[in-house]
KELUMBA-300602 format. One record per residue: residue in three letters; x, y, z negated of N, C-alpha, C, O in turn. Coordinates in pm, whole numbers, plus 50000, padded with zeros to 5 digits. Layout:
% residues N
["ALA", [X, Y, Z], [X, Y, Z], [X, Y, Z], [X, Y, Z]] ...
% end
This chain:
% residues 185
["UNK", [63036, 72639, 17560], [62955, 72671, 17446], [63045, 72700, 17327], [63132, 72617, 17299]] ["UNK", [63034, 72800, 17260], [63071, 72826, 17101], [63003, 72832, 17013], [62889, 72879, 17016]] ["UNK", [63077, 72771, 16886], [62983, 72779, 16771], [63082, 72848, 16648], [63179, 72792, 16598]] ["UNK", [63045, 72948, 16622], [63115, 73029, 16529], [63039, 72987, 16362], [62920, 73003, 16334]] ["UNK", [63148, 72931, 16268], [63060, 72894, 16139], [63128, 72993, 16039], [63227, 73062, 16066]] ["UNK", [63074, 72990, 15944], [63161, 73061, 15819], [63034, 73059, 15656], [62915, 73026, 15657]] ["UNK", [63084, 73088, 15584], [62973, 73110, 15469], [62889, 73241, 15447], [62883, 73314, 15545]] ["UNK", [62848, 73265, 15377], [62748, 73418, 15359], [62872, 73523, 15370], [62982, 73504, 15318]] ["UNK", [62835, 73642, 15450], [62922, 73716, 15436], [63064, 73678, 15515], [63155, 73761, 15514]] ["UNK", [63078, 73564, 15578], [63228, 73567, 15576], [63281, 73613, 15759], [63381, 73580, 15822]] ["UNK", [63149, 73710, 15802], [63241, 73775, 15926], [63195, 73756, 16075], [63222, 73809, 16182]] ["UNK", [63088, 73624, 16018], [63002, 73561, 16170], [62945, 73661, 16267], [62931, 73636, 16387]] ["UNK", [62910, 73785, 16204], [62811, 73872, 16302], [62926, 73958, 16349], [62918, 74017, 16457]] ["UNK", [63043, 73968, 16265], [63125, 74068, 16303], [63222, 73987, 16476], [63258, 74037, 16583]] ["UNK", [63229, 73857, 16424], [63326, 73760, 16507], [63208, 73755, 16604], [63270, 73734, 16708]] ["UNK", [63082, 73760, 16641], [62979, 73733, 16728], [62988, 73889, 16839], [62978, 73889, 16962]] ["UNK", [63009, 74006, 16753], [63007, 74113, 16830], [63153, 74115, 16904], [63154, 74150, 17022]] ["UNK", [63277, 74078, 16840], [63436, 74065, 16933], [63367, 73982, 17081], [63356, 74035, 17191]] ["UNK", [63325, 73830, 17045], [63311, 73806, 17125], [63226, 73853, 17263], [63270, 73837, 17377]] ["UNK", [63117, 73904, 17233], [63009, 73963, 17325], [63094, 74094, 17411], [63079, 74132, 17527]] ["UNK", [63203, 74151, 17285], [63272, 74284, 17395], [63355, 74169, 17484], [63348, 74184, 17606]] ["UNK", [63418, 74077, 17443], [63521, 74045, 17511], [63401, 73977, 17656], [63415, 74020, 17770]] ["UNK", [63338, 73917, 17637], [63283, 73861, 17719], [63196, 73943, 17858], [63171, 73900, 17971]] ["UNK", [63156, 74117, 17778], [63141, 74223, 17890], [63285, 74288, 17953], [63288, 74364, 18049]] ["UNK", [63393, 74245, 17883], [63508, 74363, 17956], [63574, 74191, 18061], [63657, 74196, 18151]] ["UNK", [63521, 74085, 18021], [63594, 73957, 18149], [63445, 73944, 18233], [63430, 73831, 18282]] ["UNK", [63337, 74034, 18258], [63206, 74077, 18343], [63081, 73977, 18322], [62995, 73964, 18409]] ["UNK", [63079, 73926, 18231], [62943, 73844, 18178], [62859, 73923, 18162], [62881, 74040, 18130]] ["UNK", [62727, 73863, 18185], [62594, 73984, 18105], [62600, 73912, 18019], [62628, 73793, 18037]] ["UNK", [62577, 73960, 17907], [62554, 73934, 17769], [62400, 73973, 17746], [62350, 74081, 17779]] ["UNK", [62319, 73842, 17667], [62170, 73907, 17620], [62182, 73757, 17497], [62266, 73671, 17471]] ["UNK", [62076, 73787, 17461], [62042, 73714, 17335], [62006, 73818, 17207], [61922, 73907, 17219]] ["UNK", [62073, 73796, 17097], [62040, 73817, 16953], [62191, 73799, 16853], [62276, 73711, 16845]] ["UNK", [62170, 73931, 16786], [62274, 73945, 16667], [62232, 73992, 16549], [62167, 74097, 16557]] ["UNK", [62250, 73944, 16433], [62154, 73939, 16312], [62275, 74063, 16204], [62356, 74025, 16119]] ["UNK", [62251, 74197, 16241], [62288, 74263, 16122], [62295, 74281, 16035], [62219, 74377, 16024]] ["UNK", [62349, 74255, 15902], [62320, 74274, 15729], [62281, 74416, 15753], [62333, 74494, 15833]] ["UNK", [62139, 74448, 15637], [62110, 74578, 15572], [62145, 74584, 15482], [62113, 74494, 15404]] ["UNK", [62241, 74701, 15434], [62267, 74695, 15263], [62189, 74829, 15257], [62131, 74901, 15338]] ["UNK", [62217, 74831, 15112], [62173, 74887, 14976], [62305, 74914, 14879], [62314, 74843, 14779]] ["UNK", [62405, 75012, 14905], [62488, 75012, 14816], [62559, 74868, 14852], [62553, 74838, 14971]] ["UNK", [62639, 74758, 14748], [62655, 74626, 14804], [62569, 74506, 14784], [62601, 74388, 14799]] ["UNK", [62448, 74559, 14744], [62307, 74479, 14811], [62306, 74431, 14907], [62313, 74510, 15001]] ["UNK", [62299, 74337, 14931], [62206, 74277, 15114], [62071, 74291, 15079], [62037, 74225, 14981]] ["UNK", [61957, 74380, 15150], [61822, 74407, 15127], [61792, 74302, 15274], [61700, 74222, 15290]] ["UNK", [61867, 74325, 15339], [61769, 74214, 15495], [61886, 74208, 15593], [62005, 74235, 15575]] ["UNK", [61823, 74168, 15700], [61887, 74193, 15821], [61792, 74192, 15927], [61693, 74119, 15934]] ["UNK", [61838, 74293, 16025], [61804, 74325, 16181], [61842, 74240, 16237], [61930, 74157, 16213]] ["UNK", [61726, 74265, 16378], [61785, 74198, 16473], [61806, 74272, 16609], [61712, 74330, 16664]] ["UNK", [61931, 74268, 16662], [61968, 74356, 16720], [61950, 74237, 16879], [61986, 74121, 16900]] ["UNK", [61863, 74361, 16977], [61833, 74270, 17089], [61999, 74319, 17182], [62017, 74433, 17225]] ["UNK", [62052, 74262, 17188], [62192, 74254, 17309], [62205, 74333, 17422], [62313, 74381, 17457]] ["UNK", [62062, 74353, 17502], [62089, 74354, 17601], [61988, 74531, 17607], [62019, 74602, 17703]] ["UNK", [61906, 74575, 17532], [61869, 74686, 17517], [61964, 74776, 17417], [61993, 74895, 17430]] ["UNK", [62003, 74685, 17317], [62024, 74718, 17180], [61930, 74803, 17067], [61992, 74861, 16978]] ["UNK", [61834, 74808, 17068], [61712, 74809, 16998], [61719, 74688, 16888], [61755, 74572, 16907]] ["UNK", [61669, 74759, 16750], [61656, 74669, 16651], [61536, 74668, 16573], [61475, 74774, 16569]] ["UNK", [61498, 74586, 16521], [61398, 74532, 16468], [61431, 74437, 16308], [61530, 74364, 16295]] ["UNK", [61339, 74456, 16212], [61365, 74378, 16112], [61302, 74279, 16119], [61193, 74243, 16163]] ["UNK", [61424, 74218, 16043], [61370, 74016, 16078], [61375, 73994, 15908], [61267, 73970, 15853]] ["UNK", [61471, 74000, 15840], [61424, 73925, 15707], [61481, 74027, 15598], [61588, 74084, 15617]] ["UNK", [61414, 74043, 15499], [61458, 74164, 15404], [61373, 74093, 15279], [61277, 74017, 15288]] ["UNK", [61429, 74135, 15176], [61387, 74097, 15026], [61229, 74206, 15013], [61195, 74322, 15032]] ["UNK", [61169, 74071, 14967], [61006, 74075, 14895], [60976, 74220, 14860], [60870, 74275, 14892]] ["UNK", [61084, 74286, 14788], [61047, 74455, 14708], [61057, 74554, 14786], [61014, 74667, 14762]] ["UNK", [61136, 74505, 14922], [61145, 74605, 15039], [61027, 74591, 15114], [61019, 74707, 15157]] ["UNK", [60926, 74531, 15162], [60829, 74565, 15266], [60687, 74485, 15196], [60666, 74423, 15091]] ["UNK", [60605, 74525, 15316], [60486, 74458, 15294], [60395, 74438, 15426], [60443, 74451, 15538]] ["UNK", [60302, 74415, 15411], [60234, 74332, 15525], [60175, 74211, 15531], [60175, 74153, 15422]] ["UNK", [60129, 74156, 15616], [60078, 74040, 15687], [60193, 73968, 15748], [60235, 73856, 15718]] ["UNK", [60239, 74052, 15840], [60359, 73986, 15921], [60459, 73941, 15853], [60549, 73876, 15906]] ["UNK", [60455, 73975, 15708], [60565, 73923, 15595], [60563, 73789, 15524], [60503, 73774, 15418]] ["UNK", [60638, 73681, 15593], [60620, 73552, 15512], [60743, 73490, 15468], [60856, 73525, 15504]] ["UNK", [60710, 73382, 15375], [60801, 73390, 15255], [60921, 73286, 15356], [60907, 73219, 15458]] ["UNK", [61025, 73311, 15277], [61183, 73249, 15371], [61215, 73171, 15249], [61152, 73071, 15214]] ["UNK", [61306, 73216, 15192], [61348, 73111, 15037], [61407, 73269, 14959], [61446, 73376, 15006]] ["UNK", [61389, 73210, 14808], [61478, 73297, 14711], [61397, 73409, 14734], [61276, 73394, 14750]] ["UNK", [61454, 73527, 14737], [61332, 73667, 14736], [61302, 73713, 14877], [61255, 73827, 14882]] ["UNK", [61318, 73657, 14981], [61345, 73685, 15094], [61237, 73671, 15166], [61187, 73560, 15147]] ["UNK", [61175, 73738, 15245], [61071, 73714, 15355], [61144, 73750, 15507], [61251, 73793, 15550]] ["UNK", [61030, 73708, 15550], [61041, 73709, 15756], [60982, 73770, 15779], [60890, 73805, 15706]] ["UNK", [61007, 73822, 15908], [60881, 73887, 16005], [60856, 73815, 16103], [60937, 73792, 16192]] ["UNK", [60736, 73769, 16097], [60733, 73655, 16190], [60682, 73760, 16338], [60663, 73697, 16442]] ["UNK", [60669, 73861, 16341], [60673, 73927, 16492], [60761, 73922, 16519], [60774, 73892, 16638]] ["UNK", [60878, 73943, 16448], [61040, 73984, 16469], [61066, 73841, 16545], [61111, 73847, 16660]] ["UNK", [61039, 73706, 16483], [61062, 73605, 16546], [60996, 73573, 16680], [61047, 73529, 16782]] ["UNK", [60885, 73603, 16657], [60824, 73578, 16836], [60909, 73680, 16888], [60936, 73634, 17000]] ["UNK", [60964, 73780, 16879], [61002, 73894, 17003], [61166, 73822, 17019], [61244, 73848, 17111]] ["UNK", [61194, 73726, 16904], [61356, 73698, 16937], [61298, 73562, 16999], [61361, 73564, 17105]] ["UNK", [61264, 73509, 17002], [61220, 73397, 17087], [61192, 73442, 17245], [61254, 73410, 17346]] ["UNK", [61077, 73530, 17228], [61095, 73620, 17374], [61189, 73648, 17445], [61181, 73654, 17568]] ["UNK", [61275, 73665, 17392], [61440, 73731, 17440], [61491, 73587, 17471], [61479, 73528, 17578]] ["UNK", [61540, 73552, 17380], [61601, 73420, 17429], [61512, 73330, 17547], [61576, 73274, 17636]] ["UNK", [61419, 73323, 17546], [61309, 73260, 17645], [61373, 73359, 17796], [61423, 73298, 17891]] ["UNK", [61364, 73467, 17797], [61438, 73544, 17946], [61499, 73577, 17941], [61507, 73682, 18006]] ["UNK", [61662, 73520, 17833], [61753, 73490, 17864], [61786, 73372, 17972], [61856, 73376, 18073]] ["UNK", [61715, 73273, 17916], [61712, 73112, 17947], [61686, 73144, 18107], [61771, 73106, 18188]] ["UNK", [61588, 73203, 18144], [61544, 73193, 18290], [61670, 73302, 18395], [61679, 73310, 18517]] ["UNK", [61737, 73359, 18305], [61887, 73383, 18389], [62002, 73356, 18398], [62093, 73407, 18463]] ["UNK", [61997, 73243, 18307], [62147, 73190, 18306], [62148, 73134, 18455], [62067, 73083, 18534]] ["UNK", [62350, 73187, 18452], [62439, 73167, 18534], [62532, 73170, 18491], [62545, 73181, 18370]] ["UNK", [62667, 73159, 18601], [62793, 73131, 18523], [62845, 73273, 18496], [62955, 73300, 18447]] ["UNK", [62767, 73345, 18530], [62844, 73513, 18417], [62778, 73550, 18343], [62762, 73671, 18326]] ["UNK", [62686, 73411, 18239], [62578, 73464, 18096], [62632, 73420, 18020], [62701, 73322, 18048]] ["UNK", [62629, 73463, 17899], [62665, 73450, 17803], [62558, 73468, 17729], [62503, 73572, 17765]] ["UNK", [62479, 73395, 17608], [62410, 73409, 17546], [62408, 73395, 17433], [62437, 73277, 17411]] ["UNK", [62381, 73474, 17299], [62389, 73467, 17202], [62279, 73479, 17116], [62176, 73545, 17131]] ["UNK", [62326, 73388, 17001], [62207, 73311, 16881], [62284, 73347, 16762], [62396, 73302, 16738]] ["UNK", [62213, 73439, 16681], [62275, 73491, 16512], [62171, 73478, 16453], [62109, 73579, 16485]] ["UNK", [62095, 73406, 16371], [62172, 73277, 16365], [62062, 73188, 16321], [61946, 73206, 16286]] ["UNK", [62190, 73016, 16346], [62120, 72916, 16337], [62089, 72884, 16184], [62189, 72907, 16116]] ["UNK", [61993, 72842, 16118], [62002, 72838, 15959], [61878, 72751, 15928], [61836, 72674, 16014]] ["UNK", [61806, 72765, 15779], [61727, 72718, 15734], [61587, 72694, 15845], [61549, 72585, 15887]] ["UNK", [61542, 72792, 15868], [61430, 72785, 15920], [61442, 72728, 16063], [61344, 72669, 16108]] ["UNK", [61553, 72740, 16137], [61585, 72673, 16265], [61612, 72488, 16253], [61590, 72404, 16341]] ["UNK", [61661, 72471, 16128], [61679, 72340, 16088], [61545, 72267, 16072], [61533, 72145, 16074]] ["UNK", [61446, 72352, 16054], [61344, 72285, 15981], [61231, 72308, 16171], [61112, 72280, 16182]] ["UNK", [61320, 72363, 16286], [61218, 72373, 16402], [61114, 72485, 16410], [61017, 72496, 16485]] ["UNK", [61168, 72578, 16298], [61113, 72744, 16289], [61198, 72836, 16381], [61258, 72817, 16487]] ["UNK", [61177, 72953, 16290], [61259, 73077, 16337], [61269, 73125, 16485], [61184, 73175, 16559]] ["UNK", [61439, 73084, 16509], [61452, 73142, 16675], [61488, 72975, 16728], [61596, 72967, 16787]] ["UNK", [61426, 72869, 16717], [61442, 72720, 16707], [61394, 72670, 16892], [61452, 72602, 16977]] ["UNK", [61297, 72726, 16889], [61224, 72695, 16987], [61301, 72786, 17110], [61337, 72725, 17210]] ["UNK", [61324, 72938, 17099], [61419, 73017, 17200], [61532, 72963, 17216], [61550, 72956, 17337]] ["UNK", [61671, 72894, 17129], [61691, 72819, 17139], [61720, 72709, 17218], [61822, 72701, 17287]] ["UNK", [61634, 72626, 17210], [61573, 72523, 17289], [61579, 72547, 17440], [61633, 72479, 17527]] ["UNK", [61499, 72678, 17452], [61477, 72722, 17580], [61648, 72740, 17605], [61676, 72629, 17648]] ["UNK", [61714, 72781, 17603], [61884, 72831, 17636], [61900, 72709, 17633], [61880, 72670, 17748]] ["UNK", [61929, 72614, 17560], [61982, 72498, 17562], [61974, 72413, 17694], [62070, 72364, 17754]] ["UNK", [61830, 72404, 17731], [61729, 72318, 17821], [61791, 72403, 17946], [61804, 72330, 18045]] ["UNK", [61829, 72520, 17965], [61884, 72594, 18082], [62050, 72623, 18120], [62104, 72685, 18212]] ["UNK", [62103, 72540, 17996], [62263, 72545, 18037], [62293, 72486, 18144], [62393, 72534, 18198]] ["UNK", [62223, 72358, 18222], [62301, 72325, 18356], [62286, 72408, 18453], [62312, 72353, 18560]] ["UNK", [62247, 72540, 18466], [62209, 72644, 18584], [62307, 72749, 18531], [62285, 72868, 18554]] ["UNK", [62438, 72702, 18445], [62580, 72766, 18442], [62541, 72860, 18304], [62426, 72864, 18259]] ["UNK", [62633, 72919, 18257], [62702, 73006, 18173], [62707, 72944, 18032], [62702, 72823, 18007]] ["UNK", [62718, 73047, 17944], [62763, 72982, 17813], [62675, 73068, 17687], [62623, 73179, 17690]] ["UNK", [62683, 72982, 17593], [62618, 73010, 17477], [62654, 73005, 17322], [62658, 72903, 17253]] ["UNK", [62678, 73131, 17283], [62718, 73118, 17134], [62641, 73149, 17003], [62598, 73259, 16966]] ["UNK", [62630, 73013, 16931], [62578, 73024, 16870], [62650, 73032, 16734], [62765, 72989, 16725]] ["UNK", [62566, 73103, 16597], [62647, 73149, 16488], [62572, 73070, 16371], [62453, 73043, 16358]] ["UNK", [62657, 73048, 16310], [62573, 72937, 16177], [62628, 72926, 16067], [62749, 72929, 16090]] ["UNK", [62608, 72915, 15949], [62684, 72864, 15850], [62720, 72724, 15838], [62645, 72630, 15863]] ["UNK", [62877, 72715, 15785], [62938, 72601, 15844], [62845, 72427, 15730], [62906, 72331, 15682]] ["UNK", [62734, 72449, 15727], [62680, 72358, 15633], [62578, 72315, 15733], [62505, 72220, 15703]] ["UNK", [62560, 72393, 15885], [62461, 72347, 15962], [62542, 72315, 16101], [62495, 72309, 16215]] ["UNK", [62652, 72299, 16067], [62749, 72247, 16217], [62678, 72130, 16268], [62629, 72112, 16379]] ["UNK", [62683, 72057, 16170], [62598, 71954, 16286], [62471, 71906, 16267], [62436, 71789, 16283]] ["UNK", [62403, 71999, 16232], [62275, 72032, 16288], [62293, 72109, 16412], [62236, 72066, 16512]] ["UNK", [62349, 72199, 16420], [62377, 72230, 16588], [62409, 72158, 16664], [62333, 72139, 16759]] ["UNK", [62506, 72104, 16658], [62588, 71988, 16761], [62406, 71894, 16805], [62334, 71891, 16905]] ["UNK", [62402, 71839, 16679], [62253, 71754, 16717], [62163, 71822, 16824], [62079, 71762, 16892]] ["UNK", [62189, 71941, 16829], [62060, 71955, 16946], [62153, 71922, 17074], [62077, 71930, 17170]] ["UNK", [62266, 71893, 17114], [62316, 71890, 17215], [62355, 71725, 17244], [62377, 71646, 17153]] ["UNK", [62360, 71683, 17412], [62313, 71575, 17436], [62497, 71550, 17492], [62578, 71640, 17513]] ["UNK", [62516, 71436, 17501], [62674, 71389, 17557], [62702, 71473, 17681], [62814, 71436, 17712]] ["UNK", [62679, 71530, 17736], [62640, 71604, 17900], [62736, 71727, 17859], [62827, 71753, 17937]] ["UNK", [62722, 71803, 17745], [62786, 71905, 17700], [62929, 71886, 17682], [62959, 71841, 17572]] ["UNK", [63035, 71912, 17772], [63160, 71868, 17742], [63271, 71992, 17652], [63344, 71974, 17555]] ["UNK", [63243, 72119, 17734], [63307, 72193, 17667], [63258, 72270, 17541], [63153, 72334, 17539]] ["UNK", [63328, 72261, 17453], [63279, 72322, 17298], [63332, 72362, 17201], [63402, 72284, 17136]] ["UNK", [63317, 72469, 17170], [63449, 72518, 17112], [63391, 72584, 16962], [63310, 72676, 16946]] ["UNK", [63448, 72520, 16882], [63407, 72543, 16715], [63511, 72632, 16659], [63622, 72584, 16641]] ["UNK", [63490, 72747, 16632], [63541, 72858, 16490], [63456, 72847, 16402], [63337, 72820, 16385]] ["UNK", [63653, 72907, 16286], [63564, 72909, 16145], [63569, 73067, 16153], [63683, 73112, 16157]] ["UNK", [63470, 73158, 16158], [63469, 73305, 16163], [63615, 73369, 16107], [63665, 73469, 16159]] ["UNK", [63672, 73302, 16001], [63736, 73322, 15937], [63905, 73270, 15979], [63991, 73332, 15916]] ["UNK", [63950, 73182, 16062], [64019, 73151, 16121], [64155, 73267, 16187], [64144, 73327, 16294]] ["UNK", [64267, 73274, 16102], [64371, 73372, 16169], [64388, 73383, 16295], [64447, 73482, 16339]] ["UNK", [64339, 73280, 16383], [64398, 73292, 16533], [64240, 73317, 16591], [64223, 73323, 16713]] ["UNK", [64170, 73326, 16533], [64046, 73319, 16621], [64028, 73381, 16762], [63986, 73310, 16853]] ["UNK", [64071, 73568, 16793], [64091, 73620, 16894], [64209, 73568, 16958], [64202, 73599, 17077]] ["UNK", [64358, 73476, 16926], [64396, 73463, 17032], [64341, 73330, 17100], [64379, 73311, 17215]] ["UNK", [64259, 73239, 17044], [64198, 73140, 17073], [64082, 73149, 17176], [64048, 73066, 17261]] ["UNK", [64022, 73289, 17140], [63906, 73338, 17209], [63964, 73380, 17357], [63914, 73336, 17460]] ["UNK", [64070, 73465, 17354], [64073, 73496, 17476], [64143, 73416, 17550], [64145, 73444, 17670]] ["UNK", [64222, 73292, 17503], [64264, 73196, 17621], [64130, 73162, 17662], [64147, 73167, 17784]] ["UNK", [64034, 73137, 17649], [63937, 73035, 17640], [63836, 73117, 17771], [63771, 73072, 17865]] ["UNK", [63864, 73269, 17717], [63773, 73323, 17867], [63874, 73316, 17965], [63844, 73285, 18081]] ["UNK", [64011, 73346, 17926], [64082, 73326, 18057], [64101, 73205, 18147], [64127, 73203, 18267]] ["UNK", [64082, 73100, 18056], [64033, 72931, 18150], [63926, 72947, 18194], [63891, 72889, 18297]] ["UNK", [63841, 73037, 18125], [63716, 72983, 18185], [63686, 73012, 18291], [63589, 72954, 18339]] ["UNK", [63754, 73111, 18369], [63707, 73117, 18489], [63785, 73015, 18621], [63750, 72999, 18738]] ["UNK", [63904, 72956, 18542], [63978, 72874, 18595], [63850, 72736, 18650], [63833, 72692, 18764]] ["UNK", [63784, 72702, 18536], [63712, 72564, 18600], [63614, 72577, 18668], [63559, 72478, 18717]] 
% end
């Protein structure tokens, strides 16, 4: 399991996509979820959510003056959700969960407010979590203020775990010892 942390901006989605190539060129399927910034000039207006394994995107959270709707509910600060966007990333992660093996790799961008509170992609999640003993691995991306709120969902059983700071100088050579053991155990 990985958990990639860093602050706003500091590289998590970028360090989430290295890993996902590295993890298709050592033959993992890769599926899950990667949360794109939308800008505006150097605005952040929202972010997508980019499904992994189609690559099709969808908006998940964008500022109040950008959209409208029903499906639009409030997040914090000027920010809303799409709460379809969340059932369809829950979806994903949910049949992710029912294929893990030891050449999955699954990915979560990201863990945050609304996952802390047992919202968002909390429950998909869950589902990946509840399916790691049927093999492969799972990375999840967070800001480093919810590290262990992540760790907490995981039970003593979880031995291998491997924490970056997105931001970390060695991060890729760290990354790729780590697939190259991994097929060692």
């Amino acid at each position: 399991m990985f958990i990639v942390h860093g602050g706003i901006a500091s590289g998590k989605t970028r360090r989430g996509e290295q890993i996902t190539n590295l993890a298709k060129v050592n033959g993992y399927d890769v599926r899950g979820i990667l949360s794109q910034r939308v800008m505006r000039g150097t605005e952040t207006i929202g972010y997508d959510m980019v499904d992994l394994e189609s690559r099709k995107t969808r908006s998940l959270v964008c500022r109040g003056t950008e959209v409208q709707g029903d499906e639009w509910k409030f997040l914090r600060g000027s920010f809303l959700y799409n709460e379809e966007s969340f059932k369809e990333a829950n979806r994903l992660l949910g049949e992710a969960s029912e294929c893990m093996n030891d050449n999955t790799l699954v990915v979560v961008d990201e863990y945050g407010h609304l996952e802390a509170r047992g919202f968002g992609i909390y429950s998909g999640l869950r589902m990946v979590i509840d399916s790691l003993e049927s093999g492969g691995k799972l990375l999840i991306l967070c800001r480093t203020d919810k590290i262990d709120d992540v760790l907490g969902l995981f039970t003593q059983s979880e031995t291998r775990l491997l924490v970056l700071d997105a931001a970390q100088n060695d991060f890729m050579e760290i990354l790729v010892d780590f697939f190259n053991n991994a097929r060692k155990i």
